[in-house]
C-alpha positions in Angstrom: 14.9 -19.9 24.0 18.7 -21.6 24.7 21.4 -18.4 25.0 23.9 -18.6 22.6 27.5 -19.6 23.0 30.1 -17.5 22.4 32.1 -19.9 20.5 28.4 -20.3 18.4 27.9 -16.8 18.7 27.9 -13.7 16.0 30.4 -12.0 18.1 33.3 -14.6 17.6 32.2 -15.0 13.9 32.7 -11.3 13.4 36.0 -11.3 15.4 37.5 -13.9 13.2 36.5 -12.5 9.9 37.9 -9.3 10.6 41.4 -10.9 12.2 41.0 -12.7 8.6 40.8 -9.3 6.7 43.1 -8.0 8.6 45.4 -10.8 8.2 45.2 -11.1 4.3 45.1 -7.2 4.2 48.7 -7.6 5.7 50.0 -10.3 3.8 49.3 -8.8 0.6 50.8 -5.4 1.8 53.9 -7.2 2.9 54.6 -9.2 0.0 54.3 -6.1 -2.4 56.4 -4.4 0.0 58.9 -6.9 0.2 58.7 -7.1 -3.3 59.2 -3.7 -3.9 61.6 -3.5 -1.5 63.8 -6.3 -3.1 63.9 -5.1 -6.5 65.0 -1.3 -5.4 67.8 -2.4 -3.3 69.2 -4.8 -6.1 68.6 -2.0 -8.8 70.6 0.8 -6.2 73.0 -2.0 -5.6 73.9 -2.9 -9.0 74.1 1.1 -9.8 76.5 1.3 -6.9 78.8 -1.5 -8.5 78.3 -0.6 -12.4 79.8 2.9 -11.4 82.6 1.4 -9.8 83.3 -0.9 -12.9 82.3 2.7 -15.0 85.6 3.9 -12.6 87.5 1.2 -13.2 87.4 1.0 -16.8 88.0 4.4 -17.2 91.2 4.2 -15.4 92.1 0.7 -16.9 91.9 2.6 -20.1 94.0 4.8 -19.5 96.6 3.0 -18.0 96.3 0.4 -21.2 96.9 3.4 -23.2 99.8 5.0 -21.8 103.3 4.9 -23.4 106.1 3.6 -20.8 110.1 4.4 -21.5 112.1 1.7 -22.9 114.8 1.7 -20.4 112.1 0.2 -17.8 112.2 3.4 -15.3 108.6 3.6 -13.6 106.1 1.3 -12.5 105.0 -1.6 -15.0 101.9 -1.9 -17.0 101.0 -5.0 -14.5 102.1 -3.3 -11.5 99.9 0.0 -12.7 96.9 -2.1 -13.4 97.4 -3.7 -9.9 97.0 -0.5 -8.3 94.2 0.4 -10.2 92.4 -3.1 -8.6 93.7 -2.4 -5.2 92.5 1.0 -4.8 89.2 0.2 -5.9 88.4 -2.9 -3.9 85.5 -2.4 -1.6 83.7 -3.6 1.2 80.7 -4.9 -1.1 83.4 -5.5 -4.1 84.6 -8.8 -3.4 86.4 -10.0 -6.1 88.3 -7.7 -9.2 90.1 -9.2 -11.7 91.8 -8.0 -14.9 92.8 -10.8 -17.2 94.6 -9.9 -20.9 93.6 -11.4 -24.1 94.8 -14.6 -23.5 92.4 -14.6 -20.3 95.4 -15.2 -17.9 94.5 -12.7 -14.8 97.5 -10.0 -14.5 95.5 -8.1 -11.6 93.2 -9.6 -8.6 91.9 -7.7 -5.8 92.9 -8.1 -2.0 90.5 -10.3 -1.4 91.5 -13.3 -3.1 95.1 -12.4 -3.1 98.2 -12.9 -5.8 98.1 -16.4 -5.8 96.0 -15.7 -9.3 98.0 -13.7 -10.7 99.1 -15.6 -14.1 95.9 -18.1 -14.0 94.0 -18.8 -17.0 90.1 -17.6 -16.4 87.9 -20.6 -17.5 84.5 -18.5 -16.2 82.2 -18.3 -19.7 81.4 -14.5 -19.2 85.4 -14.1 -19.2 85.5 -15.4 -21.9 82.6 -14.3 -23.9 84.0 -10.7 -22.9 87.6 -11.6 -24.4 86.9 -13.6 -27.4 83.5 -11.6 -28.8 83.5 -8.3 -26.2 80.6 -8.8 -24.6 79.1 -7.4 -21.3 77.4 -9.7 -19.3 76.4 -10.2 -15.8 74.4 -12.7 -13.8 73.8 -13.7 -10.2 75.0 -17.0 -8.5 76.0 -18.9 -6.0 80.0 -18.5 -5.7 81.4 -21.5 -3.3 80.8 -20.3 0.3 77.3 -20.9 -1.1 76.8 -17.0 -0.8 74.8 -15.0 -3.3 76.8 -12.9 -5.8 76.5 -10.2 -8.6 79.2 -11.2 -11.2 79.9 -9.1 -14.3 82.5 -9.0 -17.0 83.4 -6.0 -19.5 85.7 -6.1 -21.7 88.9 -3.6 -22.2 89.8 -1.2 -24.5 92.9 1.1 -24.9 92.2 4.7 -26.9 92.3 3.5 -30.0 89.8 1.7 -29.0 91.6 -2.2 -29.5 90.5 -4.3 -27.3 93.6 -5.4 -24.6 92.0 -7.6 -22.3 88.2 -7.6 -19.9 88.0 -7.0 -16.3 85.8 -9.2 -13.8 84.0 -8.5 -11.0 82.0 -10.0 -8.0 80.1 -8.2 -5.9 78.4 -9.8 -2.4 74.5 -9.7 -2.1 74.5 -10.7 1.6 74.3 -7.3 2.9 71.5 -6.3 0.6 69.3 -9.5 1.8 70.2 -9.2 5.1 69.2 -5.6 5.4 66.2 -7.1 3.3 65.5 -9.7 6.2 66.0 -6.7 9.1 63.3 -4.5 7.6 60.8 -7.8 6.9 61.5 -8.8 10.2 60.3 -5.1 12.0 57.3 -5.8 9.2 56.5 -8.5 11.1 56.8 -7.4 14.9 54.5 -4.8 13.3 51.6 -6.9 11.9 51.8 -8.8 14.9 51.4 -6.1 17.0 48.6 -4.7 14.9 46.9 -7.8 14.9 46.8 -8.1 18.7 45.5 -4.7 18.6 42.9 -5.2 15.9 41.5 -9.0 17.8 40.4 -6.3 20.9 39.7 -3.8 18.2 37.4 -6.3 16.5 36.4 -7.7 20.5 34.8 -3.8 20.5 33.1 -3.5 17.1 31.7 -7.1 17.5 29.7 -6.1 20.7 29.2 -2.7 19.1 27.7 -4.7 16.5 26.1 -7.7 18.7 24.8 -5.5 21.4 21.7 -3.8 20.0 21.3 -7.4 18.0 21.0 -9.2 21.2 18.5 -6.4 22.8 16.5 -7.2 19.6 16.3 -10.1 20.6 15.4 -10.1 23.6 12.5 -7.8 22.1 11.5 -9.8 19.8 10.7 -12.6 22.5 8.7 -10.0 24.4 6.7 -9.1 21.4 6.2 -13.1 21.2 4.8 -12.9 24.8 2.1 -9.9 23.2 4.9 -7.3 25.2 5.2 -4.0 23.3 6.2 -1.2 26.4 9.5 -1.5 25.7 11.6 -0.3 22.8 14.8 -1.0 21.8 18.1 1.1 22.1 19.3 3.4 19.1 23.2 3.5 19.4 23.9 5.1 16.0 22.2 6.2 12.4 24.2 3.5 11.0 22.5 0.1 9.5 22.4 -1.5 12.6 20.2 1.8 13.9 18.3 2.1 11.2 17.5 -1.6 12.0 16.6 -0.8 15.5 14.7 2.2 14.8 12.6 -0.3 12.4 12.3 -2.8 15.0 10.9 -0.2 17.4 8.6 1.2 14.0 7.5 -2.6 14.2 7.0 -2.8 17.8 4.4 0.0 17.7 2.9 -1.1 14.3 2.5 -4.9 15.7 1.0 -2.8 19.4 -1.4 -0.8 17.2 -2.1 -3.6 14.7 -3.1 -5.9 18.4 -4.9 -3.0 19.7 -7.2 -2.5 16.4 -7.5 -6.4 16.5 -8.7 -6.5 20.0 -11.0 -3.0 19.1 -12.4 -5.3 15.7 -12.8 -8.4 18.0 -14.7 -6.0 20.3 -16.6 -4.7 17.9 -17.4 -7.5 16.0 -18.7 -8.9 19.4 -21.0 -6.1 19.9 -22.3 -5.9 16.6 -23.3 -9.5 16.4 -24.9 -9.0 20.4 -26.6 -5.8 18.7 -27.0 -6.4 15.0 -31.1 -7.0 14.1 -29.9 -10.2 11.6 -28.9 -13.2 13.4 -26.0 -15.0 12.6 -25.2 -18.3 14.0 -21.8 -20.1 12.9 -21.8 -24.0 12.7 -18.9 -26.4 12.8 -18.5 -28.4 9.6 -21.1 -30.5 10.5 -23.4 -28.5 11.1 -24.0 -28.2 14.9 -24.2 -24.6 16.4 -21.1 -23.0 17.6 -22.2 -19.6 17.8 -25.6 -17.7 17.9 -26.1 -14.1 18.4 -29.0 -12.6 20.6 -31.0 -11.2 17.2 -31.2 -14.9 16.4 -32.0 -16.5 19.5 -34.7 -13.8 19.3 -36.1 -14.8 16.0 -36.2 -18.7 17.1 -37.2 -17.6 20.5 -34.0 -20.0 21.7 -31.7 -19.3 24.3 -28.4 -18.7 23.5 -26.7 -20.9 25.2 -29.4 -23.4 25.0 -28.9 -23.2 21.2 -24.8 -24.0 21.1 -24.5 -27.6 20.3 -27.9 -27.8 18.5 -27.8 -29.4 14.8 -28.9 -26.5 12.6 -31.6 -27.5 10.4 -33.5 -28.8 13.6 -32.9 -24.9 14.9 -34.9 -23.9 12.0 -37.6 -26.6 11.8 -36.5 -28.1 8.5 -36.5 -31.5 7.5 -33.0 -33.4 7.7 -34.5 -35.9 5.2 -35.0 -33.4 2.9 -32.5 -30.9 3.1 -28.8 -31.6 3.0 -26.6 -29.1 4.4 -23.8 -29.6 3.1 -25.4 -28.2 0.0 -27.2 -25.1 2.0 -24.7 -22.8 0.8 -25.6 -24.2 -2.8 -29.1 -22.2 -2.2 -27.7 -19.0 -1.5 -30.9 -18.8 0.6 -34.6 -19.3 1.2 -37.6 -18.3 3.0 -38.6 -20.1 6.0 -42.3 -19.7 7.6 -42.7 -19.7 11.1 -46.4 -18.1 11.0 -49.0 -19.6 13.1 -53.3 -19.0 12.5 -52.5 -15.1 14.4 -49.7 -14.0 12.8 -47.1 -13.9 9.6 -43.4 -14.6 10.3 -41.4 -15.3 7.7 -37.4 -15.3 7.9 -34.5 -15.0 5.2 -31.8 -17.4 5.5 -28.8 -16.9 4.1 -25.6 -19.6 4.2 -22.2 -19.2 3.6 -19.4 -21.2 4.1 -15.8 -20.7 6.1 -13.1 -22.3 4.4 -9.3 -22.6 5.7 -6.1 -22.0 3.9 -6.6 -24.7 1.5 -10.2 -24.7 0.5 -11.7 -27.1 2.8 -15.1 -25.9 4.4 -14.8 -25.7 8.0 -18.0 -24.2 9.2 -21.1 -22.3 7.9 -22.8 -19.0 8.6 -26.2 -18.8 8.3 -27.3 -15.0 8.3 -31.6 -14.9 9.8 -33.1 -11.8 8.5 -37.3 -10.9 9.3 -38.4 -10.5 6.0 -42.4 -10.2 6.9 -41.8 -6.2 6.1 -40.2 -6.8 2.8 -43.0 -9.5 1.9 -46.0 -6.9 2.5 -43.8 -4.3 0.9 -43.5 -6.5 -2.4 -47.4 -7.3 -1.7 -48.1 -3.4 -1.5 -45.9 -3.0 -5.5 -48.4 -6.1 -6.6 -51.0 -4.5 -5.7 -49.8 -0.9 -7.1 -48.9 -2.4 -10.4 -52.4 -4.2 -10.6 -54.2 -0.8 -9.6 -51.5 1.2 -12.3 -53.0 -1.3 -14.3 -56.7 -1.2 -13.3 -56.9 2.8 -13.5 -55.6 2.6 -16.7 -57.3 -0.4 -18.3 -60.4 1.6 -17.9 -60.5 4.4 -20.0 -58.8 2.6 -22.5 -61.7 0.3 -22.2 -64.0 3.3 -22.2 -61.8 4.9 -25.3 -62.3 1.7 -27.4 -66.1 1.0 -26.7 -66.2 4.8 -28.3 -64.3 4.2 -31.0 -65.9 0.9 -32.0 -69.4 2.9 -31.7 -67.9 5.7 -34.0 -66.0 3.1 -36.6 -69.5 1.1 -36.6 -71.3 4.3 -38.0 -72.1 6.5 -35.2 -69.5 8.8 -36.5 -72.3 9.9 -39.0 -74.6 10.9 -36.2 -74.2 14.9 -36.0 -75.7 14.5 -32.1 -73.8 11.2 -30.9 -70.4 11.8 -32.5 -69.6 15.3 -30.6 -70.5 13.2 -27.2 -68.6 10.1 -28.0 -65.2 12.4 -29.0 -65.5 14.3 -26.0 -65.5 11.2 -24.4 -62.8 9.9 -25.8 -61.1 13.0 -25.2 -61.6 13.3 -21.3 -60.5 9.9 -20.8 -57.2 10.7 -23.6 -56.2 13.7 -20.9 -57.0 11.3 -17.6 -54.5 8.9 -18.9 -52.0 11.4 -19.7 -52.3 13.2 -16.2 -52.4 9.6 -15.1 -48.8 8.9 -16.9 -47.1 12.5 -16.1 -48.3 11.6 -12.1 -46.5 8.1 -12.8 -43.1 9.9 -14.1 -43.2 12.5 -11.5 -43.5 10.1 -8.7 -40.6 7.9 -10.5 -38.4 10.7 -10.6 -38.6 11.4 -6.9 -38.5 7.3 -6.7 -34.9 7.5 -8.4 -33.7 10.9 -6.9 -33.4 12.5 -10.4 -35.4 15.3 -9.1 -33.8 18.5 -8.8 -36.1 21.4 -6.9 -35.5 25.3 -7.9 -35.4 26.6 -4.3 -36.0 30.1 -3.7 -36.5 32.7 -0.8 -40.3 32.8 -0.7 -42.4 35.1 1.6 -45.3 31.8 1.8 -48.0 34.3 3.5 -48.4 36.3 0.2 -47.8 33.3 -1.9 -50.6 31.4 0.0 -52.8 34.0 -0.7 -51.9 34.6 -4.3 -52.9 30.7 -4.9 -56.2 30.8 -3.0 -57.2 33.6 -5.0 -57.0 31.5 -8.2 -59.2 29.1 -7.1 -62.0 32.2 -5.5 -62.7 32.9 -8.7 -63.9 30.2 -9.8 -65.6 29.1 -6.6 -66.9 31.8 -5.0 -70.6 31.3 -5.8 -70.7 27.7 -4.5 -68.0 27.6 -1.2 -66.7 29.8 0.6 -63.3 30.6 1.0 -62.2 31.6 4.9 -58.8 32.7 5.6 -57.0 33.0 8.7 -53.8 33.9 7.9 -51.1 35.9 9.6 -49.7 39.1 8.7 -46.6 38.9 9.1 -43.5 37.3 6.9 -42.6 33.9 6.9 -39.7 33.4 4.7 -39.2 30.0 3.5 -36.8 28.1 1.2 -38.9 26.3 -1.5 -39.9 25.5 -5.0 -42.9 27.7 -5.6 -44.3 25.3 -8.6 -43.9 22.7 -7.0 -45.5 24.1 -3.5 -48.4 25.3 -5.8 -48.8 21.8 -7.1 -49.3 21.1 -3.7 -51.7 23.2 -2.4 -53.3 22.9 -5.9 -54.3 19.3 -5.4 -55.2 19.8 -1.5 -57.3 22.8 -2.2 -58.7 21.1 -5.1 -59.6 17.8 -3.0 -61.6 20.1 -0.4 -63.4 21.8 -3.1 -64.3 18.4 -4.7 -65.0 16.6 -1.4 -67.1 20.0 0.1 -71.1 20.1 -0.3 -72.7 23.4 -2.5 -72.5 26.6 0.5 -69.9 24.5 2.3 -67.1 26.3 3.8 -62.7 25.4 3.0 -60.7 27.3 5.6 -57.2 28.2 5.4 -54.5 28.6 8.3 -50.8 29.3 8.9 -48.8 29.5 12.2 -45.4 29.9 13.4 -44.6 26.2 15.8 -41.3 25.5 17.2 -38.8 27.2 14.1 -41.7 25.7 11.0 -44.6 27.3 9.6 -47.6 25.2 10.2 -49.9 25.0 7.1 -53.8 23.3 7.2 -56.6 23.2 4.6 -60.1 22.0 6.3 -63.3 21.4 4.4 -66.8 20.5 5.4 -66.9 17.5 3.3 -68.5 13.8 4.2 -65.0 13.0 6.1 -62.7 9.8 5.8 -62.8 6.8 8.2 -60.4 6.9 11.2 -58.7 3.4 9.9 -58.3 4.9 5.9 -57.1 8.6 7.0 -53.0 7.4 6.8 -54.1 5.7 3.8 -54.8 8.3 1.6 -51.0 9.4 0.8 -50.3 5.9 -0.4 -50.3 5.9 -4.4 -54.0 5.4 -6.0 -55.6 4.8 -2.3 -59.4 6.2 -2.5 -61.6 6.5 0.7 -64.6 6.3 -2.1 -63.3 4.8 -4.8 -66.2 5.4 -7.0 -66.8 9.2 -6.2 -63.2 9.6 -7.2 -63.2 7.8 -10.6 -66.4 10.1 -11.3 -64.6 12.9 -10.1 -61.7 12.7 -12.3 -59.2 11.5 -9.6 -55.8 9.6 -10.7 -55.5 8.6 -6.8 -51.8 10.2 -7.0 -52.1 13.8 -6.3 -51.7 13.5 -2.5 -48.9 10.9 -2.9 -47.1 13.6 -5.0 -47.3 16.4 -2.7 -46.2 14.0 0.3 -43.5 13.4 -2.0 -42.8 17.5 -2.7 -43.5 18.0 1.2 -40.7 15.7 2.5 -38.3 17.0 -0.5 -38.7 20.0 1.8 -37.3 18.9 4.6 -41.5 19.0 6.1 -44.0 16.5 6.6 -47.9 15.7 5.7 -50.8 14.3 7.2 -54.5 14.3 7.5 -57.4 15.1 10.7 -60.7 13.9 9.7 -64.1 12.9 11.1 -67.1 10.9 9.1 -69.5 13.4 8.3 -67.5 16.6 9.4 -64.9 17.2 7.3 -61.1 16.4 7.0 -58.5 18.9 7.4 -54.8 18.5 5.8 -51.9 20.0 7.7 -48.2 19.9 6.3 -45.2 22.1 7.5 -42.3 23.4 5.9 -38.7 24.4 7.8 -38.8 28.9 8.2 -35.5 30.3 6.8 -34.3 31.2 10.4 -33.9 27.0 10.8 -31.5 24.8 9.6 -32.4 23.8 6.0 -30.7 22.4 3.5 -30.4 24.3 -0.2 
């Protein structure tokens, strides 16, 4: 960037304005000075010469007024009056004359001599003050071509008859002159002042230019991505505020760069890490960009891949497909399976558009969706067992009911049967339904667990005892249990409904003199719980399968069993709620054993 010249430069501009303020400032001070000035000397100088005239009519009064002897001793009326003129002429007065009615002067001052004396006064203020008594003054130019103060008043005697006016005229030049003295020391002053203020305003302007020029020079570092340096505060004025600011932006702009170089960063490791692949295009399609996670799902090489034509990247027809309207799609599924395997991949497209709306790229976003697909296979098939499990009593229920509505509700022996039918199959589908909710509860997280310190040895033992009752002819119950206390932070309903349906699997599952054995141990901070029966045992490939909702090893054992299929997805369900986990041991032909643990209070748990 070209340096300024200093005839270009702030610092002159500032310089000159304030040599112009200055300037005008003066100007207007001195002309209201001079102004001022003028108007109080002419008002003291006219006060000066209206007393004198005040003096001089007083004594030309009196002399006008005074009675002289007959036989002509003492000094004349003329002579008097003459006197009276002559000992008030002054240095300012320069001109007094007295003229009688008849406006012939009979006095004159020094000044202008006696050559008057007897002249007829033709000046109009003369006469205005002889003929009609008027005062009047004026200011003129008398014939030197000097500036005068004139005034004419007229004369009376005590009885107040008018005998005559006196004149006067009254120089200005010393007024102006000491008018032009004082303007002229004005002057030498301004002048001075303004020599002083031009280095004055030389200082200010550099006090002013000086931190605006190291700006500057910051600002073209921060243009070469330099932020180390800050700029100088010189004051708490504007101008440092201003700086302070500029430093505030210097370390905004370095921390703004620094998060932009952190995002760039991290944006370049989350698309080297990220398990979608992304591959940007240019506007017409041909690779720009593609991320390890989608080389991996092509099986392409990276660098291979950049300057590929996208749809050939992901084996789809050109004649089919155009892609400029990709985007349009939103996206699809493409199949890469072969005879072994299933691969299937999401595509997503997007476009990048500039500042005014015009596409410049696209992002394609490659996602393996072979998971989701069993996942949604896995929900067709649960609703079409949901629907199975309970299309069958209702099938049952209405071959009943038809039986009963054709007549067989008469038959005292047949109609108890077909009722208690109908019944048993009413409460399957009910127990069938409140499994369904429960699990869809825990589905949605609206599921809130009472937790309570339990001691789960005694608890344990107060559930299997429900169940000796009723068994103890048939199996045998075997505990090995612990005796001391395991305190642990649970929901004893729901733990009971639990072990309810795992105890109540063994029995079912057990032969007649079998034996269901229950254990408990302390391993690594949980309590370790198992339930083992002698039953006919699950095959190795089914045992992870029977958590999964309406899964049966023997499907038709179950049904005749009264199974719903959901009990064991329920309590893995209540088991993990619990911060614990479930599973199942088993062996064709000797039993299956089901183990779950739950967190001790001594362990981190959450409430």
């Amino acid at each position: 960037m070209n340096k300024v010249g200093f005839f270009r430069s702030i610092q002159l501009k500032f310089i000159i304005i304030f040599i112009l303020l200055l300037l005008i400032s003066t100007q207007l001070i001195s002309a209201y000075f001079a102004r001022g000035l003028e108007n109080e000397l002419n008002d003291n100088f006219e006060q000066s010469i209206n007393a004198s005239v005040e003096i001089l009519k007083v004594n030309l009064t009196q002399a006008f007024s005074k009675d002289r002897p007959e036989d002509g001793e003492g000094p004349t009326l003329y002579q008097e009056v003459q006197d009276i003129v002559s000992v008030n002429d002054t240095k300012d007065i320069i001109n007094i004359q007295v003229v009688n009615m008849q406006s012939r002067i009979i006095a004159s001052s020094n000044n202008t001599g006696n050559r008057n004396i007897g002249k007829k006064m033709t000046n109009e203020i003369v006469r205005n003050a002889v003929l009609y008594g008027k005062q009047e003054e004026n200011k003129r130019y008398n014939l030197e071509r000097n500036l005068v103060y004139v005034r004419a008043v007229p004369i009376f005697d005590n009885e107040e008859t008018q005998v005559g006016a006196l004149y006067i005229e009254a120089s200005l030049e010393g007024v102006y002159s000491q008018l032009e003295n004082i303007n002229r020391i004005f002057m030498q002053g301004s002048v001075l002042a303004i020599t002083i203020s031009i280095f004055l305003g030389i200082l200010v302007a550099r006090t002013i230019t000086k931190p605006i020029m190291e700006m500057r020079r910051q600002a073209q570092a921060m243009a070469r991505e330099e932020f180390s340096q800050q700029v100088n505060v010189y004051g708490k004025d504007e101008i440092g505020q201003l700086a302070d600011s500029f430093n505030d932006l210097t370390a905004k702009l370095q921390h703004s760069r620094a998060l932009t170089e952190e995002e760039r960063r991290k944006l370049s490791s989350v698309l080297s890490n990220m398990s979608d692949g992304v591959i940007a295009t240019d506007r017409n399609g041909f690779i720009t960009l593609l991320n390890d996670a989608a080389a991996d799902l092509l099986g392409k090489d990276p660098d291979d891949a950049k300057e590929s034509f996208l749809l050939d990247v992901l084996q789809l027809d050109e004649n089919e497909i155009d892609i400029s309207k990709l985007p349009d799609n939103g996206s699809m599924i493409i199949d890469f399976s072969d005879d072994d395997t299933t691969f299937l991949i999401r595509a997503k497209f997007s476009t990048i558009s500039d500042e005014e709306e015009d596409i410049t790229g696209f992002i394609t976003v490659l996602s393996d969706v072979t998971e989701q697909e069993k996942i949604e296979r896995e929900r067709r098939e649960f609703v079409s067992n949901v629907s199975h499990e309970l299309r069958t009593p209702l099938t049952t229920m209405r071959s009943y009911i038809e039986a009963l509505s054709e007549g067989a509700w008469e038959d005292k022996e047949i109609a108890p049967k077909f009722l208690d039918v109908t019944r048993n199959e009413t409460e399957r589908m009910i127990r069938m339904v409140n499994d369904l909710l429960q699990l869809s509860r825990m589905d949605n997280q609206d599921y809130e667990l009472k937790k309570e310190r339990t001691e789960f040895i005694d608890f344990f033992h107060h559930v299997i005892d429900r169940f000796e009752m009723n068994v103890a002819d048939e199996i045998k119950l075997k505990r090995d249990l612990p005796n001391g206390k395991y305190d642990v932070w649970m929901d004893k309903d729901k733990l009971f409904q639990v072990l309810d349906n795992v105890i109540s699997n063994a029995i079912k599952y057990s032969p007649e003199g079998g034996t269901i054995r229950f254990r408990a141990m302390k391993q690594q901070g949980q309590l370790l719980v198992s339930v083992s029966d002698e039953g006919m045992g699950i095959p190795r490939d089914k045992v992870d399968k029977i958590f999964d909702r309406f899964y049966r090893a023997d499907k038709a054992r179950s049904r005749k069993l009264g199974g719903t299929g959901l009990g064991l997805a329920i309590a893995r369900e209540i088991i993990e709620a619990h911060d614990g986990s479930i599973r199942a041991k088993s062996k064709e032909g000797k039993g299956t054993t089901v183990l779950f643990t739950l967190p001790l209070m001594n362990t981190k748990r959450r409430g």
